[in-house]
C-alpha positions in Angstrom: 47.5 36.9 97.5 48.6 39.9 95.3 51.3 41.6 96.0 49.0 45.0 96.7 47.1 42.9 99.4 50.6 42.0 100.3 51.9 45.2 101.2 48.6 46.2 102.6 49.0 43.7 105.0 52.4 44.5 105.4 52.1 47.7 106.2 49.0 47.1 108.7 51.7 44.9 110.8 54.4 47.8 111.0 56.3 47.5 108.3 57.6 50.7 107.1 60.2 49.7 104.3 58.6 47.5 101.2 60.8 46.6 98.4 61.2 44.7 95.5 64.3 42.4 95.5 65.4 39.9 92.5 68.0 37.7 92.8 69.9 35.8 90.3 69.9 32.4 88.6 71.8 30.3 90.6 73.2 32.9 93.3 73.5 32.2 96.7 74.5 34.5 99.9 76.6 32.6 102.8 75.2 32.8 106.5 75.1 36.7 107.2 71.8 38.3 109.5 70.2 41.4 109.5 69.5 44.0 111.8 66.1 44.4 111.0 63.0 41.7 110.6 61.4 40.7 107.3 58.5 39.0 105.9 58.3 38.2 101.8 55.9 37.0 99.3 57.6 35.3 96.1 56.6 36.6 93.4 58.8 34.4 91.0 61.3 31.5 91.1 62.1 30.3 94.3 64.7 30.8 97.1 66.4 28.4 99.8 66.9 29.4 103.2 68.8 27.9 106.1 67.9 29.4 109.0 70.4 29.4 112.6 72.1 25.7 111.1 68.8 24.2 110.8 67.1 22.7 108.1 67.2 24.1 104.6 63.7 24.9 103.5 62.0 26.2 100.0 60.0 28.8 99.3 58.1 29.4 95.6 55.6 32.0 93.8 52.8 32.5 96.4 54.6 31.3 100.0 55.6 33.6 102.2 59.0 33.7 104.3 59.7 35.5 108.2 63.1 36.0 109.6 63.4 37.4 112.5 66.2 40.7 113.3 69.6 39.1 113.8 68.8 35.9 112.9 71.7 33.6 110.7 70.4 32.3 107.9 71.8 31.2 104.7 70.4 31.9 101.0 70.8 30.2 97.7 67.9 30.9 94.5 67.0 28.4 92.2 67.9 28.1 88.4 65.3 31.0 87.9 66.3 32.6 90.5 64.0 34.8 92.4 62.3 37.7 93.2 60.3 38.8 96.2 58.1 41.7 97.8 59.7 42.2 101.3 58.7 44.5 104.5 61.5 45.5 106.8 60.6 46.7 110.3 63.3 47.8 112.9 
């Protein structure tokens, strides 16, 4: 999927914010949540996420990621790092 299908779709299922977000080589963020949900497609690189203490689980160029609003989660990026298109809905 492009990323202009991408954010077509995204828009279609409410989400109002799309951005671009690129993380560095390497980086990581500890557990933190947000007040908002998000979907992303990764674009490049890959990114890690451990979601409420569970399983850690990988995401690469093509898969898409969900996290709901206020939901823990951990992130660390691979030795490319990443970056993703992401919709944000209240």
């Amino acid at each position: 999927m492009s990323p202009d299908e991408f954010a077509e779709r995204l828009r279609a299922e409410g989400y109002a914010e799309i951005v671009l977000v690129e993380r560095a080589p390497g980086g990581a963020l500890d557990e933190h949540a947000h007040p908002f949900e998000a979907k992303a497609l990764i674009l490049d690189g890959e990114i890690h996420i451990q979601a409420a203490g569970g399983e850690e689980k990988r995401y690469a160029a093509g898969q898409v990621f969900h996290l709901p609003a206020h939901l823990r989660h951990a992130e660390r990026y691979g030795p490319a790092g990443v970056r993703y298109l992401v919709g944000r809905k209240s």
